[in-house]
C-alpha positions as CSV (number, residue, x, y, z in Angstrom):
1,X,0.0,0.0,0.0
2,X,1.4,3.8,-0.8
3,X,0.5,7.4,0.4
4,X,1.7,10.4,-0.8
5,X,2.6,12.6,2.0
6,X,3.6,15.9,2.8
7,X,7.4,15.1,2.4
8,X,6.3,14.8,-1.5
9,X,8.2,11.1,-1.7
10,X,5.5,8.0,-2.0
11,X,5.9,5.7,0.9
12,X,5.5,2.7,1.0
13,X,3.4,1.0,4.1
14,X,3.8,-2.7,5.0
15,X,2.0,-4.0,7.5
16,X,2.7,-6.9,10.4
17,X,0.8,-8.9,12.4
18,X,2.9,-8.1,15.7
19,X,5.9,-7.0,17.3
20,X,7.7,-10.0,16.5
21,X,6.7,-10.6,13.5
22,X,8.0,-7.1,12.6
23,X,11.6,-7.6,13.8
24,X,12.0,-11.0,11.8
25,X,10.8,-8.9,8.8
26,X,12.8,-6.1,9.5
27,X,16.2,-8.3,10.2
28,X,15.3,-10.5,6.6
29,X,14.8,-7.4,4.3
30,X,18.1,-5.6,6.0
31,X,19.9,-8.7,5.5
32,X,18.9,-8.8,2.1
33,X,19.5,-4.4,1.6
34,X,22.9,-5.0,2.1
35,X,23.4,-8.0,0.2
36,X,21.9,-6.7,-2.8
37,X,24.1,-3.5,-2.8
38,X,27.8,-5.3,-1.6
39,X,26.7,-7.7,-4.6
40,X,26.5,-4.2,-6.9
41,X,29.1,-2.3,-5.4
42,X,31.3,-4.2,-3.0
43,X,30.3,-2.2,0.0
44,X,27.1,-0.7,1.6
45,X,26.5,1.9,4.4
46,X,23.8,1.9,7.0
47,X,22.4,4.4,9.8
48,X,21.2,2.9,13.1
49,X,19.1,4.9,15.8
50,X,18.1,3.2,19.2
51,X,14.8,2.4,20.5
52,X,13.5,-1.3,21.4
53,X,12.1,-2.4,18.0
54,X,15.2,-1.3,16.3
55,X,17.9,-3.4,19.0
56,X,15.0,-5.9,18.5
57,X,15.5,-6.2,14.9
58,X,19.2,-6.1,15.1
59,X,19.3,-9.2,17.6
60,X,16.9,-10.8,15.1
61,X,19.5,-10.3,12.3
62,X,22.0,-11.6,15.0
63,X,20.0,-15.0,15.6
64,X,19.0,-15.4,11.6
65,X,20.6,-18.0,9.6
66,X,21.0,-15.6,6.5
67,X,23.7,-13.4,8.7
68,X,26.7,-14.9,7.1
69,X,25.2,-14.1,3.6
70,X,27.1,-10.1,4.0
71,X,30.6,-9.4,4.1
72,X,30.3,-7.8,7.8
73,X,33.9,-6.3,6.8
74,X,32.9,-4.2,3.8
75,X,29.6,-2.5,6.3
76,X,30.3,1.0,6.9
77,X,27.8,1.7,10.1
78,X,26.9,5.1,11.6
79,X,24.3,6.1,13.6
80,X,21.5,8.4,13.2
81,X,21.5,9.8,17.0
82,X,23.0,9.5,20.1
83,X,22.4,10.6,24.2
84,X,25.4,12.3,25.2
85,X,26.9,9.9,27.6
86,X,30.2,8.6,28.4
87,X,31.6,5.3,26.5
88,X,29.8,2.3,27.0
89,X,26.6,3.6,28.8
90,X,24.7,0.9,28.6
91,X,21.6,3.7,27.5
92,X,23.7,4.8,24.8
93,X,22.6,3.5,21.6
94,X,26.1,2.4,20.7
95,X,26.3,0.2,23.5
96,X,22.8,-1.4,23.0
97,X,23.4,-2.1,19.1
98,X,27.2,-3.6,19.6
99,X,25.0,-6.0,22.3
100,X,22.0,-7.0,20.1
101,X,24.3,-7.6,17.2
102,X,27.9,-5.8,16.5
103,X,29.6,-7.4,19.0
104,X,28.9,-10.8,17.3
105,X,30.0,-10.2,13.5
106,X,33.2,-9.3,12.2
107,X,32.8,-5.9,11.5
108,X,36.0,-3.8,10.0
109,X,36.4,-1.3,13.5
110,X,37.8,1.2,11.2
111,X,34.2,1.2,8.9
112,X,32.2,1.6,12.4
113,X,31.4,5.3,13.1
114,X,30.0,5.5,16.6
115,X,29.3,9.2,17.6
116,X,31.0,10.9,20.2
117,X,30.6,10.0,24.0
118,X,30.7,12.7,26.8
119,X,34.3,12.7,28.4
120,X,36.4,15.2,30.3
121,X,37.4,16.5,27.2
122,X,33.8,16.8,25.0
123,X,31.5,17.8,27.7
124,X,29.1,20.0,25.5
125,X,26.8,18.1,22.7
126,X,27.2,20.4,20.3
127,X,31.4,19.9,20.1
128,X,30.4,15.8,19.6
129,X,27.8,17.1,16.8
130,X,30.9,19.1,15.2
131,X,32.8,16.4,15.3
132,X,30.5,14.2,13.9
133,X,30.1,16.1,11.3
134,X,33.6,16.3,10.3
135,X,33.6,12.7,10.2
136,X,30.6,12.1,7.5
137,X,32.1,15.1,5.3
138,X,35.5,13.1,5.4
139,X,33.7,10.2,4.3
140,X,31.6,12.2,1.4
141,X,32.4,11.9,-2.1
142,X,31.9,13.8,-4.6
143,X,29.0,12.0,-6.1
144,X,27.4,12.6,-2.9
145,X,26.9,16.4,-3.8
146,X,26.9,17.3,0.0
147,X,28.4,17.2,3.2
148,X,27.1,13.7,4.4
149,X,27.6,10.3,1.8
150,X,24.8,8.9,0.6
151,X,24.0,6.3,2.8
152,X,21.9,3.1,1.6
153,X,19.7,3.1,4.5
154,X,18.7,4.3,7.7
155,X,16.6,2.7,10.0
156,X,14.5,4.8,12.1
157,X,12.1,3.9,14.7
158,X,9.5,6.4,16.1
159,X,8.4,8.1,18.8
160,X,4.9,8.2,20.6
161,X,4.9,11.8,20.0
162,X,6.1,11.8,16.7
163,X,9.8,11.9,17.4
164,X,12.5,10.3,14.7
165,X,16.5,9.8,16.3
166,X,16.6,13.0,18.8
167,X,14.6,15.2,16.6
168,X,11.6,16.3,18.5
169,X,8.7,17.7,18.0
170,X,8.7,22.1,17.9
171,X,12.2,21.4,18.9
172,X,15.2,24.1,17.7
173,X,17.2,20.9,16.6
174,X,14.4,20.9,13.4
175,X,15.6,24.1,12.5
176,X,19.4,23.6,12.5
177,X,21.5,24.0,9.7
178,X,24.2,21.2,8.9
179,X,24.4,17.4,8.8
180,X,24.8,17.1,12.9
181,X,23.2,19.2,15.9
182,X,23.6,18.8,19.1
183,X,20.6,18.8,21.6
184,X,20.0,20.7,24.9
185,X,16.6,19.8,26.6
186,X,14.8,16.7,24.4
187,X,11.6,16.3,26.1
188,X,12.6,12.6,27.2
189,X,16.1,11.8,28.8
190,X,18.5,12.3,28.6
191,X,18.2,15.8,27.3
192,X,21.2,16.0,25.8
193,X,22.0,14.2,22.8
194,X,23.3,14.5,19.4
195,X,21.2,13.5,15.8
196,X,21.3,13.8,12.3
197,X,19.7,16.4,10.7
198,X,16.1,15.5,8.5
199,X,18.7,16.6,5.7
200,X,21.3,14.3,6.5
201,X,18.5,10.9,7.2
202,X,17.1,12.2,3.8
203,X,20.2,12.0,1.9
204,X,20.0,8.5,2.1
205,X,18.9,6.4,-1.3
206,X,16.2,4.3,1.3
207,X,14.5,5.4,4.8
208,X,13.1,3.2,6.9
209,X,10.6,3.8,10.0
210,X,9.9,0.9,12.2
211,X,6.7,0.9,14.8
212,X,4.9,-0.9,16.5
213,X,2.7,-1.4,19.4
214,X,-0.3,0.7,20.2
215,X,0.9,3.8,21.4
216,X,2.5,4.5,18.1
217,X,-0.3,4.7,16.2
218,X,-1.6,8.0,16.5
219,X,2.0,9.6,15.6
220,X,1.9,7.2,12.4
221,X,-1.5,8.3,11.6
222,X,-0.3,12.1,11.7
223,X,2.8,11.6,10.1
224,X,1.2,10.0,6.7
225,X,-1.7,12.0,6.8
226,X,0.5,14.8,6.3
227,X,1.0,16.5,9.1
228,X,4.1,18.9,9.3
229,X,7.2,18.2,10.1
230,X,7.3,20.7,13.1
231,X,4.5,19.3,14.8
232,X,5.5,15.1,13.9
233,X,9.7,15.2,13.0
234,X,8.4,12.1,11.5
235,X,7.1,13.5,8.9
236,X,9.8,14.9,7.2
237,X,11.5,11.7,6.7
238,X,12.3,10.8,2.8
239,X,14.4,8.4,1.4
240,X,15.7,9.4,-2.4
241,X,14.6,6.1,-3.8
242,X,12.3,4.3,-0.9
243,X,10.8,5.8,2.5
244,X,9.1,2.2,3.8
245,X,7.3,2.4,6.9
246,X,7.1,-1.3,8.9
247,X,4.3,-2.0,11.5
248,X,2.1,-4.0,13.4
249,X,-1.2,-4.2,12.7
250,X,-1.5,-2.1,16.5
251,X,0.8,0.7,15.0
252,X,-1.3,1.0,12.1
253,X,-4.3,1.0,14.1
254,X,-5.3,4.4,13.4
255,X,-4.7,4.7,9.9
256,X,-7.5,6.1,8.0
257,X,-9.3,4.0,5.4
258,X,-7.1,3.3,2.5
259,X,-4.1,3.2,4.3
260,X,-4.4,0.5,6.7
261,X,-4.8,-3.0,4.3
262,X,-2.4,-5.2,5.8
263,X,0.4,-5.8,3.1
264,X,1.2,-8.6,4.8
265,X,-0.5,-11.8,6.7
């Protein structure tokens, strides 16, 4: 099923039976993302955020069968957002992705782009964001046309309220210029943390936004009924060649008429 939102990109919506369900799809079509574009280019590049669906996902690619189908060494990982807290927090999103799956591949260290923790010397977010930032415009190209590369996916989960990586809603950080920002006061904690930019998420050739679970589906419903981006960060999310939404049939509760046939048993 497809929408046409206010981002102007048509999504696409597929829809799970539950939770689960939604992880092992997530883990099998990731799997097979990064397959399909080391078997066209040698190497592929994907964004991770935090947030329990996603971890759940990437422990479900840890436990699948098809894992040793990608070249883990030719994976360049970032991440899409971070809370500012030292190394090895275990609420940092780094931490909880090398423990639902990193930590059990063999990943190249030097292709795996963590984003800055708090330490004695980087105390302020918006020094990690800088930083950050640095790093992606190193790793540009010039087919890239712009200061992040163009990454082949990023996987997004969502927020009750409407939230995607540390971009909240009516926040400053939606306003920001650049590929990183660093934020002071997120409405959830930690309240400071560091995120991508919607510019830099939608400079990526696919986008995807993972929900599930009841009290996600109001935020879905707003977000591809086309309400601003302002009001649900969500919204503003485009991929350059896919934006996929994946959810359980409670996430997609809400949906009006037309947008909520399963795609999916």
């Amino acid at each position: 099923m497809r929408t046409d939102g206010e981002v102007g990109v048509t999504a696409t919506v597929v829809v799970h039976a539950d939770d689960a369900t939604v992880a092992q799809a997530v883990a099998a079509r990731l799997v097979t993302r990064i397959v399909d574009v080391q078997a066209a280019r040698g190497f592929a590049s994907v964004v991770l955020t935090g947030g329990s669906i996603v971890n759940d996902s990437l422990a479900a690619v840890a436990g699948s069968a098809l894992r040793d189908t990608v070249d883990w060494a030719r994976l360049d990982l970032w991440w899409g957002d971070e809370r500012f807290l030292p190394e090895g927090d275990p609420d940092r999103n780094e931490t909880q992705a090398r423990t639902a799956l990193l930590e059990s591949v063999a990943l190249d260290p030097r292709r795996v782009h963590p984003m800055p923790a708090r330490s004695a010397t980087l105390r302020r977010p918006e020094d990690a964001a800088a930083a950050y930032a640095r790093l992606l415009r190193d790793a540009s190209r010039p087919e890239d046309h712009g200061p992040v590369p163009t990454f082949d996916l990023v996987l997004l989960g969502i927020g009750p309220d409407g939230h995607v990586a540390s971009l909240f809603p009516e926040h400053p950080a939606l306003y920001a210029d650049g590929a990183v920002v660093g934020v002071r006061g997120a409405p959830k904690p930690p309240p400071e943390r560091v995120t991508l930019t919607l510019a830099s998420i939608n400079a990526a050739r696919q986008v995807w936004l993972v929900a599930t679970g009841e009290g996600k589906a109001k935020a879905v419903r707003m977000a591809l009924s086309g309400t601003g981006p302002v009001q649900i960060p969500a919204a503003g999310v485009a991929g350059r060649s896919q934006t996929l939404w994946l959810l359980d049939r409670a996430a997609a509760s809400a949906l009006p008429r037309g947008l909520d046939r399963p795609a999916s048993p």
